[in-house]
TIKOLKOL-363484 format. One record per residue: z, y negated, x of N, C-alpha, C in turn. Coordinates in steps of 0.02 Angstrom, whole numbers, plus 50000, padded with zeros to 5 digits. Example, Ala and Ser with C-alpha at 12.3 -4.5 7.8 and 13.67 -1.06 7.14 Angstrom:
2
NODE;n_w;n_v;n_u;ca_w;ca_v;ca_u;c_w;c_v;c_u
NODE;50390;50284;50660;50390;50225;50615;50390;50165;50660
NODE;50354;50112;50642;50357;50053;50684;50394;49998;50645
//
This chain:
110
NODE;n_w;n_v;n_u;ca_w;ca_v;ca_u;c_w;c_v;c_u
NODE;49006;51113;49186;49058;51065;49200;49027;51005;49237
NODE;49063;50950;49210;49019;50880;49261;49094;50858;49307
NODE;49064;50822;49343;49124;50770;49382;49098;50723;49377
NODE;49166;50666;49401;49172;50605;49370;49159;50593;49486
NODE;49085;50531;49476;49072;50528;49535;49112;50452;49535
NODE;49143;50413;49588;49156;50371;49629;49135;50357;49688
NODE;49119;50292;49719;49112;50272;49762;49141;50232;49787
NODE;49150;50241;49878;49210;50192;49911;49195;50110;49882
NODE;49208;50062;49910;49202;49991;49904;49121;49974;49971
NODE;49155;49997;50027;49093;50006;50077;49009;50043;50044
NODE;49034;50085;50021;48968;50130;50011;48924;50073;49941
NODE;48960;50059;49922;48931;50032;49847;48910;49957;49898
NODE;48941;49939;49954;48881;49857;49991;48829;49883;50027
NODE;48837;49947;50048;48779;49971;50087;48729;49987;50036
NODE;48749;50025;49974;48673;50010;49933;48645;49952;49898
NODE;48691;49906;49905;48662;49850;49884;48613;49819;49948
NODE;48613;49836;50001;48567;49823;50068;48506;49853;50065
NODE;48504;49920;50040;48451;49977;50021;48379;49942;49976
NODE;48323;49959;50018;48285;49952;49960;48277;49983;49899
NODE;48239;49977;49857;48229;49996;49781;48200;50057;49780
NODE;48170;50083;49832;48148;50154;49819;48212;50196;49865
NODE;48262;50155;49899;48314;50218;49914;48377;50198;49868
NODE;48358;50145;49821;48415;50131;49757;48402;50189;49724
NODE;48336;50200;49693;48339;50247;49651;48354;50324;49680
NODE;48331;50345;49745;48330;50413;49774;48437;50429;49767
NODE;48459;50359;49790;48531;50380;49789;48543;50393;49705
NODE;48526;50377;49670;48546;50355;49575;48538;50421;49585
NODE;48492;50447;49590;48475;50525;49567;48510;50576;49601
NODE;48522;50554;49659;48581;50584;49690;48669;50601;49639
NODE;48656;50551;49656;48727;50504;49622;48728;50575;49518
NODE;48666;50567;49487;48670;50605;49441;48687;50691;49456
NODE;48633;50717;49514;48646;50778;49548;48709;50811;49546
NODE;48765;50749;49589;48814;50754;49593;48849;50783;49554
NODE;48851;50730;49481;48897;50724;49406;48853;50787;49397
NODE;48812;50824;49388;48804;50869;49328;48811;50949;49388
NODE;48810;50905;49436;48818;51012;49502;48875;50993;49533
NODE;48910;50951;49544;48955;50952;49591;48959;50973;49682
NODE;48984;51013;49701;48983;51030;49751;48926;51087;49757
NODE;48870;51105;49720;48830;51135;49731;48756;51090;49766
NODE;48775;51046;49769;48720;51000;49803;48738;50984;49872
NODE;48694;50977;49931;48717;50948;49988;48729;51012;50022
NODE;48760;50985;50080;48777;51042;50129;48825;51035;50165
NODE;48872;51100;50170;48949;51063;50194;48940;51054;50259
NODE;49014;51007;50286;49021;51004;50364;49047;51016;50374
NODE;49079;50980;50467;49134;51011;50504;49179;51063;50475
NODE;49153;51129;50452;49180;51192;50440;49227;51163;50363
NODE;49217;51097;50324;49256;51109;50267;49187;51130;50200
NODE;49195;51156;50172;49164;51159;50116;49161;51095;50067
NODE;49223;51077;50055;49213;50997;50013;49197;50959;50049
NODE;49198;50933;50117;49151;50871;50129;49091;50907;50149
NODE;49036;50859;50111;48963;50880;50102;48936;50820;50129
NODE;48857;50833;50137;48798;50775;50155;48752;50794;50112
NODE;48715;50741;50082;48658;50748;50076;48586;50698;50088
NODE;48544;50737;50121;48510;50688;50149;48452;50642;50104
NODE;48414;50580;50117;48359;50574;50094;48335;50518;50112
NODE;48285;50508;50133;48255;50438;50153;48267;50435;50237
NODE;48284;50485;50271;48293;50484;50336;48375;50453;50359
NODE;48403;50449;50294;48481;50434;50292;48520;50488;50256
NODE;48589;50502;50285;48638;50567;50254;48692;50506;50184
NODE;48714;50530;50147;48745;50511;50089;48809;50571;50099
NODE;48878;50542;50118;48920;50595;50116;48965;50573;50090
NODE;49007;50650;50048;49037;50639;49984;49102;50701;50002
NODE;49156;50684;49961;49189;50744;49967;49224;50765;49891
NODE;49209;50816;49891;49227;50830;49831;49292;50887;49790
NODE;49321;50852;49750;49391;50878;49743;49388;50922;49645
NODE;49369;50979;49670;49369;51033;49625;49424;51025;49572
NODE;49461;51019;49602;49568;51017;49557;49558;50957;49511
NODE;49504;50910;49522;49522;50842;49480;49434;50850;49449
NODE;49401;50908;49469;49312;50858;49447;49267;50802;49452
NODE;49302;50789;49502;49302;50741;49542;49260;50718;49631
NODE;49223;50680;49618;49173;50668;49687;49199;50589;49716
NODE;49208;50605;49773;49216;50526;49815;49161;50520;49885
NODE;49110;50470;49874;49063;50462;49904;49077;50420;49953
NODE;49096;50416;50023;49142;50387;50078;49094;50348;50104
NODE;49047;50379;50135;48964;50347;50160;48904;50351;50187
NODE;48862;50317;50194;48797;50316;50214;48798;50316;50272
NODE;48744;50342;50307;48729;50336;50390;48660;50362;50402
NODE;48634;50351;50448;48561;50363;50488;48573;50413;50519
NODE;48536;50447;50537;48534;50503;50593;48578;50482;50670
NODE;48554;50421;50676;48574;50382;50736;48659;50365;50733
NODE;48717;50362;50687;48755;50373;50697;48805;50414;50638
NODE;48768;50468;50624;48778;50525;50598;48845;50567;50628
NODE;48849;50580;50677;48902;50597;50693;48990;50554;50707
NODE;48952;50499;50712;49033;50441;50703;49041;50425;50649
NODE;49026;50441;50604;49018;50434;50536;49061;50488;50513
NODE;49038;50537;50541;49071;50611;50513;49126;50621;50544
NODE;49156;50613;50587;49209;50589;50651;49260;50558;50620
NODE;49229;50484;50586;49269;50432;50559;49297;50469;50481
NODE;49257;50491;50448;49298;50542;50369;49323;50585;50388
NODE;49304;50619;50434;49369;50659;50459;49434;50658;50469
NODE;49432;50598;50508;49490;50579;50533;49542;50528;50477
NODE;49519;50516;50441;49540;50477;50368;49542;50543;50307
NODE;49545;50594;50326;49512;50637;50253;49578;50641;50198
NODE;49626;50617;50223;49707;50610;50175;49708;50561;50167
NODE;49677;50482;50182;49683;50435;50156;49626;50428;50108
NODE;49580;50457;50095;49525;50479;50062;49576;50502;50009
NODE;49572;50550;50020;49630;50591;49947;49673;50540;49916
NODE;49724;50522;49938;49746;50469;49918;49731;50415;49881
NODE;49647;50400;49915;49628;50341;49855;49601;50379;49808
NODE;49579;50425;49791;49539;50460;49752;49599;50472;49688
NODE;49656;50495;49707;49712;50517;49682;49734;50438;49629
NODE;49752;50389;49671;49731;50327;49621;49703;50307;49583
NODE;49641;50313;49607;49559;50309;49547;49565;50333;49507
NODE;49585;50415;49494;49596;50453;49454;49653;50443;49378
NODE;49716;50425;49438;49782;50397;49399;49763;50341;49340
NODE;49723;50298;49394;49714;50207;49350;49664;50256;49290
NODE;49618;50291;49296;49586;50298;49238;49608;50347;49196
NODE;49655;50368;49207;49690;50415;49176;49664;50491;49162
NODE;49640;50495;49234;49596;50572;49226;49661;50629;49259
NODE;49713;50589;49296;49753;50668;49353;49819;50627;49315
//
C-alpha cells in the first residue's frame, strides 16, 4: 500500500532554505514515506502516528493518518528546538487533521 504524502505550506519554505544535499536526503525521505508509511521514523509523545525522522542533524516530522493513506509533514527542526517544535504539533494536532481532511476532500481522495 502507498500513501499520498503532503506537506504543510511552512515545511515546503523551509526546504526551499535547505541545501542541495539535505534537498535530496528529504526527497528520499519524502519517497520512504509514500511507499512504508508509518513504518519509517519513530513515534512520539506516546502517539504512534506522529513520527520523526531524522537526517542531516535535523528531525522531519510527519503525522500520519492510516483511515485516509495519507501523510502530513508539519515540520522541520534542529535538535536545538526539537522539543518546541514537538510541543507546538501537539498542541495543534486537530487543526492538523482538519487541514489534511481538506487536502484530501479538494483532491478527491476522503
Amino acid at each position: 500500500m502507498t500513501f499520498h504524502v503532503f506537506l504543510t505550506e511552512p515545511v515546503k519554505k523551509d526546504i526551499d532554505k535547505l541545501d542541495n544535499s539535505e534537498k535530496a536526503r528529504i526527497e528520499k525521505i519524502l519517497k520512504q514515506l509514500y511507499e512504508k508509511g508509518e513504518q519509517i521514523g519513530k513515534p512520539l509523545s506516546g502517539l504512534d502516528f506522529f513520527r520523526e525522522k531524522k537526517f542531516d542533524g535535523k528531525r522531519l516530522y510527519y503525522l500520519v493518518y492510516n483511515q485516509w493513506s495519507a501523510i502530513l509533514v508539519t515540520a522541520i527542526s534542529d535538535k536545538k528546538t526539537q522539543q518546541a517544535t514537538i510541543n507546538q504539533i501537539v498542541k495543534e494536532i486537530s487543526a492538523y487533521q482538519s487541514y489534511m481532511l481538506d487536502l484530501l476532500r479538494k483532491r478527491g481522495l476522503a
